[in-house]
N, C-alpha and C positions, 0 to 999 in steps of 0.2 A: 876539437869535437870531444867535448866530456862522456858522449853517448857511448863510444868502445871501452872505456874504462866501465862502464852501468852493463854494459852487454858479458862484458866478461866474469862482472859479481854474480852476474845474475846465471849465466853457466854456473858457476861454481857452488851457489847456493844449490839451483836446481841437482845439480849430476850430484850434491853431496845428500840431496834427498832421497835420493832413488834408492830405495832397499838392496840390499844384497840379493836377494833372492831372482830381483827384476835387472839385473843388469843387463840383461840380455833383448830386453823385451822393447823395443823400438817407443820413443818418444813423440806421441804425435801434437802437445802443445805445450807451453806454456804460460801462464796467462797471470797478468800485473793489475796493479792498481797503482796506477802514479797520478799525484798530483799536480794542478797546473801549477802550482812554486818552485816545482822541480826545473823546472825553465827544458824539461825533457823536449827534443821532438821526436813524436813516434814513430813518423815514418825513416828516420837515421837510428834509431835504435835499432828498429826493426834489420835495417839493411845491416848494423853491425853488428846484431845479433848471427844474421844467418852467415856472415864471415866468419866469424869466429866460431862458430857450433861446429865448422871443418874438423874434424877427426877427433870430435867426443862424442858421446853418447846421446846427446840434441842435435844431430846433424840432421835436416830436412827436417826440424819440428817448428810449428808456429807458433809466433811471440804474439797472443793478444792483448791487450791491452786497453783499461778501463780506465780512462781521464778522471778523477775525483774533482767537484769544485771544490773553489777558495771559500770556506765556510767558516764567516767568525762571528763572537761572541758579545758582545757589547757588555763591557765590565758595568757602565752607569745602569741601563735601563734591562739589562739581561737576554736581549732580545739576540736570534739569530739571523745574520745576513750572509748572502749569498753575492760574494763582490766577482762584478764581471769588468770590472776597470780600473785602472789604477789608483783609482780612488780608494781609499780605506775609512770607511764613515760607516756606520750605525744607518742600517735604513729605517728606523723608527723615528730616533732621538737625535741622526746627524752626529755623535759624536764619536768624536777619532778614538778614545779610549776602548780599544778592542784587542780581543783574544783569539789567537787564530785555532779554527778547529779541526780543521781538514783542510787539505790543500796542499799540503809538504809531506805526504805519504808515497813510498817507493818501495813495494811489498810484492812478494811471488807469494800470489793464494791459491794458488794449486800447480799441478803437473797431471796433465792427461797421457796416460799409457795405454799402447796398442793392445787387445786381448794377447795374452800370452803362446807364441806360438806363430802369429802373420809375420810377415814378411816388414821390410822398414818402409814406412808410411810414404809415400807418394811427395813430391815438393809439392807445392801451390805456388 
């Protein structure tokens, strides 16, 4: 399961985010965009996220998480598709020559923090 290995960047990215000033102030999410190439599944992230957030600064905070689709480029005809199957073809022109545009993204775009001051945020 490659997902503990992603859960634990992903602590590390986050907790390396956190200001000085906020170290104190209770993390209530998390929240990703990963792409369907990433062969991610969410709901094992999610569970080895909140194992591992045990006795860091994310502990009891939630992992959400935005699926990006597989979006490519068609080098012949320029056009963009939107691939939901294994297929990799140009929905215009049919042809295989393509560029992937999105789909392989594995990005922490924010960190939500408690107002300065509450107590540590509730599990879900």
């Amino acid at each position: 399961m490659h997902e503990m290995g992603i859960a634990l960047q992903i602590i590390e990215i986050s907790t390396g985010a956190i200001p000085p000033e906020m170290r104190d102030v209770p993390v209530e999410s998390v929240n990703l965009k990963v792409g369907k190439l990433t062969a991610i599944v969410p709901d094992s992230l999610r569970f080895c996220f909140d194992v591992a957030t045990k006795d860091t600064p994310l502990v009891g905070a939630k992992l959400n998480i935005e699926q990006t689709p597989i979006v490519a480029r068609c080098r012949e005809c320029g056009a963009e598709t939107t691939i939901d199957e294994a297929r990799f073809v140009c929905g215009e022109c049919s042809s295989g020559n393509l560029d992937i545009v999105s789909g392989r993204e594995l990005t922490v775009t924010s960190i939500e923090m408690a107002e300065p001051g509450q107590g540590p945020s509730p599990k879900e």
